[in-house]
Jmol script that loads the backbone (N, CA, C; Angstrom):
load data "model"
ATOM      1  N   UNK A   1      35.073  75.699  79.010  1.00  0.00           N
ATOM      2  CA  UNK A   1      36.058  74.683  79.293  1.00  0.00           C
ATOM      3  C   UNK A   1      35.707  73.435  78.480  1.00  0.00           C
ATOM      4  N   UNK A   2      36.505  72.770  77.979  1.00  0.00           N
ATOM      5  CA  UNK A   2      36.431  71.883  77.123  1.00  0.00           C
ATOM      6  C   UNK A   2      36.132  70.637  78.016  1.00  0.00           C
ATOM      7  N   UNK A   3      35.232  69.490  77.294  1.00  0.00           N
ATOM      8  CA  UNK A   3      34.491  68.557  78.172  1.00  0.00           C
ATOM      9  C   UNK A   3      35.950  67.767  78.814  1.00  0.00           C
ATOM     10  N   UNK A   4      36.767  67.025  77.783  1.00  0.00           N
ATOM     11  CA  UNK A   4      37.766  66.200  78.477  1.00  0.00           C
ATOM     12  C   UNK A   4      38.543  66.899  79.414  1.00  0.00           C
ATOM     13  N   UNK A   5      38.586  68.086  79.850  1.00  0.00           N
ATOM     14  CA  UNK A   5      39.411  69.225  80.958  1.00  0.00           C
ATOM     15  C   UNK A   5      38.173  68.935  82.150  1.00  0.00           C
ATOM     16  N   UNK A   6      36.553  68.876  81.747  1.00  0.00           N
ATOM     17  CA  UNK A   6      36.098  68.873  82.812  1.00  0.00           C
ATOM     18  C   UNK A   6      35.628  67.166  83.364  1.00  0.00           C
ATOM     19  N   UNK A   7      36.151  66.618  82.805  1.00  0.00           N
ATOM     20  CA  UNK A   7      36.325  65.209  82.822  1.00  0.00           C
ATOM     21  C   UNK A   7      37.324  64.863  84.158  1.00  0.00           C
ATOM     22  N   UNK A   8      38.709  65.330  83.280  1.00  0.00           N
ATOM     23  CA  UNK A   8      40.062  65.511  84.548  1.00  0.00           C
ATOM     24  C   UNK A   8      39.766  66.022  85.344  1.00  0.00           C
ATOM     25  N   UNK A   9      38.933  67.259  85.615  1.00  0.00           N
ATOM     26  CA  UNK A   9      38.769  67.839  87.035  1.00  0.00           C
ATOM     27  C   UNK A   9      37.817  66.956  88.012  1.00  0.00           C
ATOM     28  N   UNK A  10      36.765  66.340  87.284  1.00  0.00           N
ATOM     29  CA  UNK A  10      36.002  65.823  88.049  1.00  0.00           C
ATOM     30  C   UNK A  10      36.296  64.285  88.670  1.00  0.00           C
ATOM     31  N   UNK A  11      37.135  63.945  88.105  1.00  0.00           N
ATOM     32  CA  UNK A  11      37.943  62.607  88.450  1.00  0.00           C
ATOM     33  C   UNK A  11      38.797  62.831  89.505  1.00  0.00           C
ATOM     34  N   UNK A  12      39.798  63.704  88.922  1.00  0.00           N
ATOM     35  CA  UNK A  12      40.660  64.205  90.500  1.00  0.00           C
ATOM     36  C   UNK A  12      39.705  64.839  91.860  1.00  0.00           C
ATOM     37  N   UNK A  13      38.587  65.708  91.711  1.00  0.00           N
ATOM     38  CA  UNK A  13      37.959  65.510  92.562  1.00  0.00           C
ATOM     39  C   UNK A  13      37.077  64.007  93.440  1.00  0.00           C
ATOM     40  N   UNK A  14      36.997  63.569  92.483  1.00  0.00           N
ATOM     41  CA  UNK A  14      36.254  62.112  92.783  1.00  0.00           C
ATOM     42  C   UNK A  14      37.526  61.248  93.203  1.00  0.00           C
ATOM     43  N   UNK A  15      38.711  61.258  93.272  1.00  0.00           N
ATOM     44  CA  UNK A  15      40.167  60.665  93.965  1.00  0.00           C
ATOM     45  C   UNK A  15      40.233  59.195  92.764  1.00  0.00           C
ATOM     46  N   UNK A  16      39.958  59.618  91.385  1.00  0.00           N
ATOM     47  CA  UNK A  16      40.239  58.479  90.059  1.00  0.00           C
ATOM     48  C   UNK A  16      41.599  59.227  90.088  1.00  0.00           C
ATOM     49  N   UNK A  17      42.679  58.462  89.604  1.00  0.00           N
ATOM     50  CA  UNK A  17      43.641  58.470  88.744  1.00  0.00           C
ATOM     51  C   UNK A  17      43.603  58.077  87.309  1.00  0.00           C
ATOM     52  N   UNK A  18      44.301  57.984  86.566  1.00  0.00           N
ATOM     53  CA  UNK A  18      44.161  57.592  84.951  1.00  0.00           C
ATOM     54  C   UNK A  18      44.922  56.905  85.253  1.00  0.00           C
ATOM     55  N   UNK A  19      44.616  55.385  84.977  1.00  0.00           N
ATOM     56  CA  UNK A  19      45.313  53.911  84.783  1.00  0.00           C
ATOM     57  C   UNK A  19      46.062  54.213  83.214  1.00  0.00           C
ATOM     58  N   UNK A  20      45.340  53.889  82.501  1.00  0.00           N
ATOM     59  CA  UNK A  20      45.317  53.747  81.298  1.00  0.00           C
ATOM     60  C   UNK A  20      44.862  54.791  80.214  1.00  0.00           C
ATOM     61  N   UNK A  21      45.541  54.725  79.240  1.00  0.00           N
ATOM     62  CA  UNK A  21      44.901  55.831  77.897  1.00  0.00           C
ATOM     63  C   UNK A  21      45.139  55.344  76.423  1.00  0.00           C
ATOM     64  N   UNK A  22      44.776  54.424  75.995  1.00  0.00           N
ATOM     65  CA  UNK A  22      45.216  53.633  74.645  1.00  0.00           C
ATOM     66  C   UNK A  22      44.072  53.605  74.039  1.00  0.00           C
ATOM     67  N   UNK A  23      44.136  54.107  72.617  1.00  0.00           N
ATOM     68  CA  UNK A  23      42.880  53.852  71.948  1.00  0.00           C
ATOM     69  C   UNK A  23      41.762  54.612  72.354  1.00  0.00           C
ATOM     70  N   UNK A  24      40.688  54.816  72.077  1.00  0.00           N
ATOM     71  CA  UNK A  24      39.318  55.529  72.208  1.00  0.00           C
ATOM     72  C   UNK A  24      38.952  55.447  73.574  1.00  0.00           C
ATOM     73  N   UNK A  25      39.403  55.572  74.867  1.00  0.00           N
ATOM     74  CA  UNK A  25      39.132  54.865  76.055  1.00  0.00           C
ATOM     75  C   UNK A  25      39.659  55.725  76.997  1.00  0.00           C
ATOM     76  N   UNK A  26      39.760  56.181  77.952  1.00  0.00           N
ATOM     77  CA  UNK A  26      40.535  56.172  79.201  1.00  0.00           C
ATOM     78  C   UNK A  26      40.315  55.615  80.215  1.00  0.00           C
ATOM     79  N   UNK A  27      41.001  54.337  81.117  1.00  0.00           N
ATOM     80  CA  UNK A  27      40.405  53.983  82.097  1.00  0.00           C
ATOM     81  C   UNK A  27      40.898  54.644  83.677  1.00  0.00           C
ATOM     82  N   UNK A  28      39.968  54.910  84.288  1.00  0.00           N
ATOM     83  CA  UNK A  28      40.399  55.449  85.717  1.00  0.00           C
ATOM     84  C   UNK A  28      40.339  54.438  86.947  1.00  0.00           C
ATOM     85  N   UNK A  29      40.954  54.361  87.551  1.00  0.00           N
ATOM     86  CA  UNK A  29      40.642  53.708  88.830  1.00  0.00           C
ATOM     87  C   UNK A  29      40.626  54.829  90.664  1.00  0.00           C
ATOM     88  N   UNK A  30      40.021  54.270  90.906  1.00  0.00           N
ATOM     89  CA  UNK A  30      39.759  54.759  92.306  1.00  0.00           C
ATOM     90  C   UNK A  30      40.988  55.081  93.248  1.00  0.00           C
ATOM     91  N   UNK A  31      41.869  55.600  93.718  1.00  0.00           N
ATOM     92  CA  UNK A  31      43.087  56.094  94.468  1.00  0.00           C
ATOM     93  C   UNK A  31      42.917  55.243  95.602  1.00  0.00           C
ATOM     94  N   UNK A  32      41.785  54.710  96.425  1.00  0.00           N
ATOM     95  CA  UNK A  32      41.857  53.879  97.843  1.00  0.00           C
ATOM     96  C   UNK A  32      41.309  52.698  97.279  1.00  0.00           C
ATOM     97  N   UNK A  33      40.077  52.923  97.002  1.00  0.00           N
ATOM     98  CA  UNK A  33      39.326  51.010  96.478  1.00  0.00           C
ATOM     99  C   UNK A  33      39.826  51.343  94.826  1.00  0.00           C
ATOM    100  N   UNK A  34      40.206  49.851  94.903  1.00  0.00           N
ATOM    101  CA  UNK A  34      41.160  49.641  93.345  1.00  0.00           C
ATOM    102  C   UNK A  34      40.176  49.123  93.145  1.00  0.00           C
ATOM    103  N   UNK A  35      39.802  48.816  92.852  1.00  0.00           N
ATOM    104  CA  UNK A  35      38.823  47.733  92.212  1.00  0.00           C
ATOM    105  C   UNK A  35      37.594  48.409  91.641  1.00  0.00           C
ATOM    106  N   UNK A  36      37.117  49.613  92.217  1.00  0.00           N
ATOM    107  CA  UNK A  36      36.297  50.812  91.733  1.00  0.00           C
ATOM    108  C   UNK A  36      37.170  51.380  90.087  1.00  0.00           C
ATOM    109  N   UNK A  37      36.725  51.174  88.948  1.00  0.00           N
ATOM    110  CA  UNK A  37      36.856  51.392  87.552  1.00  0.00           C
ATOM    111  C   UNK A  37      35.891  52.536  86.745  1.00  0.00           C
ATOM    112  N   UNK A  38      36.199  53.426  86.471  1.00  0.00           N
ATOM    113  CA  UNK A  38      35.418  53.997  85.250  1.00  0.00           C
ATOM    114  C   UNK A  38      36.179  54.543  83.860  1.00  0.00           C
ATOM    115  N   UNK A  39      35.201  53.976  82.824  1.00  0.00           N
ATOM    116  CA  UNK A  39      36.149  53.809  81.694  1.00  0.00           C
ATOM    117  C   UNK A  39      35.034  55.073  81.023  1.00  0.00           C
ATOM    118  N   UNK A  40      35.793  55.935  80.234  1.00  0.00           N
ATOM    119  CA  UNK A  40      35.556  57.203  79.381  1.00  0.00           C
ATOM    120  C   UNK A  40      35.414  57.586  78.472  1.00  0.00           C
ATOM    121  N   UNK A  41      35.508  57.967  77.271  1.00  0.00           N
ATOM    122  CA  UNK A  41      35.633  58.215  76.189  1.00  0.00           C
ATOM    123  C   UNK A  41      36.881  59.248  76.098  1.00  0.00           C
ATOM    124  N   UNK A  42      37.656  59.198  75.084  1.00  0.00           N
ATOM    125  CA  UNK A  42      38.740  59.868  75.028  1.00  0.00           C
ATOM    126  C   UNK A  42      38.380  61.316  74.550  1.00  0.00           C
ATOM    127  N   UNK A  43      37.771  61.481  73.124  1.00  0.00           N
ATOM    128  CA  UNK A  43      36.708  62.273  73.221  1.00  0.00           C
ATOM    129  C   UNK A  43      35.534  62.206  73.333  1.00  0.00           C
ATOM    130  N   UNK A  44      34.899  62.818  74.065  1.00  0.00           N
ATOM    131  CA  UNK A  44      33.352  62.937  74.598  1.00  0.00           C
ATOM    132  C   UNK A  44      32.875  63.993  73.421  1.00  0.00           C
ATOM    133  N   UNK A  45      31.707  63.917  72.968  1.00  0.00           N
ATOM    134  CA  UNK A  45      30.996  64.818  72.391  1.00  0.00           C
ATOM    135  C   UNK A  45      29.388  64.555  72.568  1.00  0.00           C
ATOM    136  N   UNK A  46      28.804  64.081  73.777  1.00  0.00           N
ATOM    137  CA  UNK A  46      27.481  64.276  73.833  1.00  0.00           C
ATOM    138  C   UNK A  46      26.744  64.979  75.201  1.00  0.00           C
ATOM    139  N   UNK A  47      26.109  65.602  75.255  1.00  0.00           N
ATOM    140  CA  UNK A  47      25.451  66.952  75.882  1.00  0.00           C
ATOM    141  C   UNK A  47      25.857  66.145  77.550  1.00  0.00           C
ATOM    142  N   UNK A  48      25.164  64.691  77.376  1.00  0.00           N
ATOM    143  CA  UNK A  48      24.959  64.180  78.895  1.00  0.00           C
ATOM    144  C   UNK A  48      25.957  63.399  79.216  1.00  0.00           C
ATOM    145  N   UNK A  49      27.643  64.023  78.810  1.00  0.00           N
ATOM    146  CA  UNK A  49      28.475  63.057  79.066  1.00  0.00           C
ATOM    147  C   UNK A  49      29.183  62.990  80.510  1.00  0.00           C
ATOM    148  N   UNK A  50      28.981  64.374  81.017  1.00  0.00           N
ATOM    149  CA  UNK A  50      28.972  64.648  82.418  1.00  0.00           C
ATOM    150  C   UNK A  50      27.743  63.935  83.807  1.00  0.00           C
ATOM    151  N   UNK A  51      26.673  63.985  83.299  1.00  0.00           N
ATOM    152  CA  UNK A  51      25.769  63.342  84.101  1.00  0.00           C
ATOM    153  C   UNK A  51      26.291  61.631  83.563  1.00  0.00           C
ATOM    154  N   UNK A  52      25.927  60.910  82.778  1.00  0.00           N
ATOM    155  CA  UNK A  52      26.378  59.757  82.971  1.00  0.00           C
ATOM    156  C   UNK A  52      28.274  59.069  83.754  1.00  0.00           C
ATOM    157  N   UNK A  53      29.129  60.016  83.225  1.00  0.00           N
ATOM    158  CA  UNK A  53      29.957  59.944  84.464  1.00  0.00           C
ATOM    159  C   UNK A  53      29.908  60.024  85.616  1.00  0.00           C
ATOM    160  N   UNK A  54      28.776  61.215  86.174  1.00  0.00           N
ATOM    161  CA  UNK A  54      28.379  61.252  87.829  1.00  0.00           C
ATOM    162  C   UNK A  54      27.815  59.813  88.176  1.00  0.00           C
ATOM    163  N   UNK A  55      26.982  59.192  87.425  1.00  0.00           N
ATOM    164  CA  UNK A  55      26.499  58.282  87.385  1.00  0.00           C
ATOM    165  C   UNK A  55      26.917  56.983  87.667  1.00  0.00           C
ATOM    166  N   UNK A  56      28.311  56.904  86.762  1.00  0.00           N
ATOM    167  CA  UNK A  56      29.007  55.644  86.456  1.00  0.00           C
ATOM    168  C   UNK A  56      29.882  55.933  88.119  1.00  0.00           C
ATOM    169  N   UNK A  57      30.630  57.320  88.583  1.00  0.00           N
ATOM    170  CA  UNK A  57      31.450  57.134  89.788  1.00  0.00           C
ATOM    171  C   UNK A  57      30.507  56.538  90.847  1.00  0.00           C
ATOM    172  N   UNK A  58      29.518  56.980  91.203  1.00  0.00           N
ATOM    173  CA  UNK A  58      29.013  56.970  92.228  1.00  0.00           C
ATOM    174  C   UNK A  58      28.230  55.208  92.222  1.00  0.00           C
ATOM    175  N   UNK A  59      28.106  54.661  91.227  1.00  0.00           N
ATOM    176  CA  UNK A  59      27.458  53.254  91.168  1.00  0.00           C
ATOM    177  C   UNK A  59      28.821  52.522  91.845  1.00  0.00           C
ATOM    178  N   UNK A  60      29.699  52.956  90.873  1.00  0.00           N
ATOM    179  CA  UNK A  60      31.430  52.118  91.532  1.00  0.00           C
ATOM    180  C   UNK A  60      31.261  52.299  93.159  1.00  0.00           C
ATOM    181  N   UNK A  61      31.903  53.576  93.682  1.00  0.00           N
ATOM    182  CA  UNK A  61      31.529  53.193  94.814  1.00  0.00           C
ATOM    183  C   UNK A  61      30.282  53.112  95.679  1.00  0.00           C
ATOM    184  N   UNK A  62      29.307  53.167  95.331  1.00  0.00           N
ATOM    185  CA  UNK A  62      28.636  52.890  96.320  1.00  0.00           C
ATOM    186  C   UNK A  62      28.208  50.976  96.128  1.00  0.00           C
ATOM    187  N   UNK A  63      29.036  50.241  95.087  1.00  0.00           N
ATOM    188  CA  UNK A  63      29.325  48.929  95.246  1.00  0.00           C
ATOM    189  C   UNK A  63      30.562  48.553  95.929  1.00  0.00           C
ATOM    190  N   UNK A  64      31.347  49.145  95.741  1.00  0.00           N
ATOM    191  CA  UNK A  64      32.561  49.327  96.753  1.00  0.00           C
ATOM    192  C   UNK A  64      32.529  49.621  98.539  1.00  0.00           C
ATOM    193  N   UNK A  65      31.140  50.415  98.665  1.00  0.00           N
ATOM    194  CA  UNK A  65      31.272  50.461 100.049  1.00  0.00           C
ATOM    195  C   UNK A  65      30.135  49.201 100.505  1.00  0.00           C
ATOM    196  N   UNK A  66      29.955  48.431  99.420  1.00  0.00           N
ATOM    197  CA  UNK A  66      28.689  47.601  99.969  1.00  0.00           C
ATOM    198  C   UNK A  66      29.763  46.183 100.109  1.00  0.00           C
ATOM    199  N   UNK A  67      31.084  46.314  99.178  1.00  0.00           N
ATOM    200  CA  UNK A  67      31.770  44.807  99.421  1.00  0.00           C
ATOM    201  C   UNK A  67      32.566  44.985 100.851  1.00  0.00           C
ATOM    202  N   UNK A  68      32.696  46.409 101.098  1.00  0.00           N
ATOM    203  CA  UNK A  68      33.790  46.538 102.233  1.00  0.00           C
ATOM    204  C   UNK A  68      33.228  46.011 103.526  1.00  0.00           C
TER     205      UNK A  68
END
end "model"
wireframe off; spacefill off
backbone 0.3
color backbone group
């Protein structure tokens, strides 16, 4: 499966939508806390681009459940 397919899956599991897609970027936001952001690469091509996304969701909210 191609990385940006497992990108989309793991976002819709994680409840991101795609805000935005312009340029080298995609930005997602969070479906309940808006304010939770993770921005992507449009194409990804490096081995750990999946672990640093796990990375980047879970920092969002778990600052998100610390403002709530």
């Amino acid at each position: 499966m191609k990385l940006q397919r497992q990108i989309e899956l793991k976002m819709k599991i994680s409840n991101f939508s795609l805000t935005r897609s312009n340029g080298k970027h995609c930005v997602w936001n969070h479906n309940i806390y808006k304010q939770a952001r993770v921005v992507t690469s449009r194409t990804p091509s490096d081995s750990r681009v999946m672990k640093n996304i796990e990375r980047d969701i879970n920092q969002q909210l778990r600052l998100c459940a610390v403002r709530s």
